[in-house]
Phi, psi and omega in degrees: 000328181302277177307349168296280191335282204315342190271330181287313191284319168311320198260346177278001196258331191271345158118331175303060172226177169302167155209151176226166184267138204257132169246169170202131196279344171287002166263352222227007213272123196120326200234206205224169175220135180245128230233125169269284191239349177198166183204120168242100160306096152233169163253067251052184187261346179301184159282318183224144177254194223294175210245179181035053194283160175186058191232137173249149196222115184262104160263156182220137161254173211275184158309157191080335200261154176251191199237109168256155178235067200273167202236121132327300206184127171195108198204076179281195182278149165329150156310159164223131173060022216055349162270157159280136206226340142232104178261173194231100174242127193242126206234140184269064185164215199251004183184187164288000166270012187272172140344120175264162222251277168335093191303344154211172164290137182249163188206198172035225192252008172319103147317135202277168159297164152329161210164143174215128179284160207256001188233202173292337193264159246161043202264112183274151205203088173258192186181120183241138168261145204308012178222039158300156189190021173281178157284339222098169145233157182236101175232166207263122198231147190209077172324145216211135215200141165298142176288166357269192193272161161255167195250037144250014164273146172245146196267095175302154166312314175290016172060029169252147160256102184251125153035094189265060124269307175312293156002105169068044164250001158104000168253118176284083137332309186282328187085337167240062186032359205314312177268021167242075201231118178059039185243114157232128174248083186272133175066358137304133159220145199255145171249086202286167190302354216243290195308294167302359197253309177289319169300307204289336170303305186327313213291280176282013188263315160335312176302301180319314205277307147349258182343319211254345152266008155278304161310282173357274195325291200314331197288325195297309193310304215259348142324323162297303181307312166329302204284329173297316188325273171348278170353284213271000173271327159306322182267009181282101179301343186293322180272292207274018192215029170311141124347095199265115194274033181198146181325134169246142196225148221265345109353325198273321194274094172258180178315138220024026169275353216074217185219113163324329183280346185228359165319133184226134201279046124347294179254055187229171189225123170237130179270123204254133157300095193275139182295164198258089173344165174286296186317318182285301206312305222270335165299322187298321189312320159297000000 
């Protein structure tokens, strides 16, 4: 287990993992998919998705194909009160008025079974209350033919055929894994979109936090460094008790200078004017 993690995180910052094309139904809400050989159905790209959801999502596959659903991922909000307060409903046909797929409305985190529609068609059908804070769900949605099989096709245990591409992409298709069965695959590993979404956060939430204790340190280091500076420079006679070779004025005297009121002209020379003789006067005249 470790090591799958560790290997998961290498290959999910770089980018090495399987994929398959991804719908998310709250961007999609309403609307349809048209499925050639696989589909991943979520409901959304957040960690959790959006609270007062109300969408219906028809996929259609070509003729002759039925609609398989194997579940990923499933993790909605609890009952209340006994009820489901964000459920999940799968209608066997082009709306709601179709069959429903799902032996009940589904909610919370029990993952409904695997389901195959009896036509081309398919409609997934959620609904969320204004205080979701969940994952979701995620399913693997496939077109599908009954055995027997053709010989671009692969045969599942489960008498389904599906696309024999599909084989060893690290997604149950088949629904009883029958095609990720006998894959060894080296330095590859799958990551679904839910799992990666949660590294890159991990990732960059970390950074952030790095970062913003870094800033700290540095800003406490250099306010200590400052205050020490003051600290011992205040008591230094050598900075603040120079001889000022120029008038000093009670404007001069700032914080650590002393107090203007007790200043003593000690080290000062005061110069007295001596008045000037008639004689010295009448000599410059000359």
């Amino acid at each position: 287990m470790e090591s799958y993690l560790k290997w998961s995180v290498i290959i999910g910052l770089f980018g090495f993992c399987y994929s398959i094309d991804t719908q998310y139904m709250n961007e999609a809400c309403n609307g349809s998919s048209v499925i050639d050989t696989t589909l991943l159905l979520e409901t959304s790209k957040s960690l959790s998705y959006p609270p007062l959801m109300n969408c219906f999502h028809r996929v259609n596959v070509a003729s002759g194909f039925k609609v398989h659903v194997s579940v990923e991922r499933f993790e909605l909000e609890e009952k209340m009160a006994n009820a489901c307060v964000d459920y999940l409903i799968l209608y066997d046909g082009a709306d709601q008025n179709a069959p429903i797929l799902n032996s009940e409305v589904t909610c919370g985190k029990t993952a409904p079974e695997n389901v195959t529609s009896s036509s081309n068609i398919l409609t997934f059908y959620f609904k969320s209350d204004h205080s979701s804070a969940l994952r979701g769900f995620a399913f693997v949605v496939t077109p599908v033919t009954d055995v027997p099989c053709s010989s671009s096709q692969l045969q599942c245990n489960n008498s389904l055929c599906i696309d024999a591409s599909l084989k060893c992409d690290s997604y149950n298709q088949c629904g009883d894994k029958t095609d990720e069965n006998d894959c060894q695959v080296i330095g590859s590993s799958k990551i679904d979109d839910s799992n990666t979404t949660l590294i890159i956060g991990l990732v960059i939430g970390i950074t952030i936090l790095i970062a913003i204790i870094i800033a700290i340190v540095i800003n406490v280091y250099k306010n200590n460094k400052w205050k020490r500076f003051l600290n011992q420079h205040l008591e230094d006679p050598d900075v603040w008790n120079a001889s000022p070779s120029y008038p000093v004025t009670q404007k001069y005297f700032t914080s650590g200078r002393g107090n203007y009121n007790t200043l003593s002209n000690e080290n000062y020379n005061e110069v007295t004017l001596q008045p000037h003789s008639e004689e010295s006067i009448h000599n410059s005249e000359i």
